[in-house]
C-alpha positions, 0 to 999 in steps of 0.5 A: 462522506461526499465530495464535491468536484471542486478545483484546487484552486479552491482549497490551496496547496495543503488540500491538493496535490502540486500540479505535475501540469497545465493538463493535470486533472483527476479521472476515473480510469477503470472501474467495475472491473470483476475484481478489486484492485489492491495495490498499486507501485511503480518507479515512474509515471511510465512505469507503474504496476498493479495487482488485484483479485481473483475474480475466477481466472486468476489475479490481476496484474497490470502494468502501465508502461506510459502509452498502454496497458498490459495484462499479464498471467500470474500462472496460478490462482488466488488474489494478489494483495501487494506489489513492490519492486527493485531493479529488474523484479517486481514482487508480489504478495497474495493468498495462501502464504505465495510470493511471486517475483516477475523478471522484466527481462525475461517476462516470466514468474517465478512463485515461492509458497511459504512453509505457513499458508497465511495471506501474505498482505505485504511485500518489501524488496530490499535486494535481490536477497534480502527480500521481506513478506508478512501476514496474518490469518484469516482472523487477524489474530496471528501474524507471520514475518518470512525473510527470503535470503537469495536461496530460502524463505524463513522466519527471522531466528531473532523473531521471538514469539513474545515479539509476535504475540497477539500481532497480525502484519500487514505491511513493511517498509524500511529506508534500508536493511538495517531499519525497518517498520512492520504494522498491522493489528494488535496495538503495536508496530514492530522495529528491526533497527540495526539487527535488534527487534523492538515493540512499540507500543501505539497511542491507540489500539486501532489496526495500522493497515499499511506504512511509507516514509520518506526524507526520514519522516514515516508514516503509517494509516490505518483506523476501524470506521474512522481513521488513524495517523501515526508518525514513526521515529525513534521516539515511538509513534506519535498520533496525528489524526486530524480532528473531526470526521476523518475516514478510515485509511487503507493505503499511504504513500510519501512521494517526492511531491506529496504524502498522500493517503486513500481509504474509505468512500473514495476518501484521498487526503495529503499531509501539507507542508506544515504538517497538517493532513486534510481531505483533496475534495477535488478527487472524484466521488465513489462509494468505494474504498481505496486499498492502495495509493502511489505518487509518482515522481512527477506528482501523479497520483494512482489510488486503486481500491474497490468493494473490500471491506463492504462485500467481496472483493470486486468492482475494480477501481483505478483512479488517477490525478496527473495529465490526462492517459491515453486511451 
């Protein structure tokens, strides 16, 4: 799928993102970096955080603090798939059943292995003992669910195996500790709702790679070649994939300003106001695949991705809509 350089002024408001400003524009921050860059989360346009990687000496961890770049030491090896936080600690998720936590007021790491080594694709803070990883094996024909209490992680009791069976997660999300959404293979999302877990069913058994909501709407993206829109809610998941050719997705955000979505060939969509969801041909064009997307409270737009599912994890790239960074 190619897409032509074409302004927003072209397309209207329900194909481009609200303008954070006068200066906005789409560019190409970082590319061809040795390994992919997987996931992407901050809590402001001078707060964001990405992960990525293991390229051979150790995975990628940057954060953006509105004027430059830093790069930090993991401390240990292996690729990191996710990045979430709260308050003053950032979550990570990666190979071999590890989270890692990083304290921004001491700067340092602080790294769990999990009693199972599935790669944990997805982390989700809720408190600073209330704290959720997921993951599957490496054929996505098993998954995990870990819940750290403050002191140790393990297995919800309540988490039965006919719940799990046949379910491989990748990703969490949850408007609080009492509701919460886990999506991955299988045909089925998990809910934990008011400490009781319950499977729902899909439309269509496609993989559901990543999920996010806001305002009580949830959202959750996902597909095999072609792409897969469902919304979440008490009645169940609801299929709202565009009609034609639609990329398949990989990463889903519901900002403040937007709800956007990033996948495959550079392909970067947004739902419109009316609900309707359609491609931002104003993005630039790559033959790469986004894994990861975050907007920030301004309206920014942060999609990272790179060669993931077409060789192996390498040629980072880091592509951005808001005013232009400093270099």
């Amino acid at each position: 799928m190619r897409r032509a350089a074409l302004t927003c002024l072209v397309f209207g408001l329900s194909a481009c993102p609200q303008p954070p400003g006068d200066d906005a524009s789409w560019e190409i921050v970082e590319k061809g970096l040795p390994g992919s860059l997987m996931s992407v989360w901050g809590r402001g346009a001078d707060d964001v955080w990405i992960v990525g990687a293991d390229a051979g000496s150790g995975p990628a961890v940057k954060h953006w603090d509105g004027a430059a770049w830093s790069e930090l030491d993991a401390g240990s090896p292996g690729h990191l798939w996710w990045v979430s936080g709260l308050g003053d600690g950032v979550w990570m998720s990666g190979d071999a059943g590890r989270v890692l936590r990083y304290d921004r007021n001491d700067m340092s790491f602080e790294t769990w292995t999990m009693p199972t080594a599935e790669r944990l694709y997805g982390v989700f803070p809720l408190a600073e003992d209330n704290v959720w990883a997921c993951g599957s094996d490496e054929q996505n024909t098993a998954g995990v669910i870990w819940r750290y209490d403050g002191d140790v992680w393990a297995a919800p009791a309540d988490l039965t195996p006919e719940l799990m069976a046949g379910f491989a997660c990748f990703k969490i999300w949850g408007s609080g500790p009492d509701d919460l959404w886990f999506v991955g293979y299988g045909g089925v999302v998990l809910r934990y709702q008011g400490g009781t877990w319950s499977r729902i069913e899909l439309p269509a058994d496609r993989p559901l790679f990543t999920v996010h909501g806001a305002g009580g709407d949830v959202f959750a993206v996902g597909g095999a070649v072609s792409g897969y829109i469902v919304e979440l809610g008490d009645a169940g998941a609801r299929d709202v994939t565009p009609k034609g050719e639609v990329p398949q997705f990989a990463g889903i955000y519901a900002g403040e300003s937007a709800t956007v979505a990033a996948g495959l060939e550079g392909a970067i969509w947004q739902r419109g106001d009316d609900g309707v969801w359609t491609e931002i041909e104003a993005a630039p064009t790559t033959p790469l695949e986004y894994h990861a997307v975050y907007v920030d409270p301004d309206g920014g737009i942060w999609a990272v991705g790179g060669r993931i599912y077409t060789g192996p994890l390498s040629d980072g790239l880091l592509t951005h809509y808001g005013p232009p960074l400093p270099q």
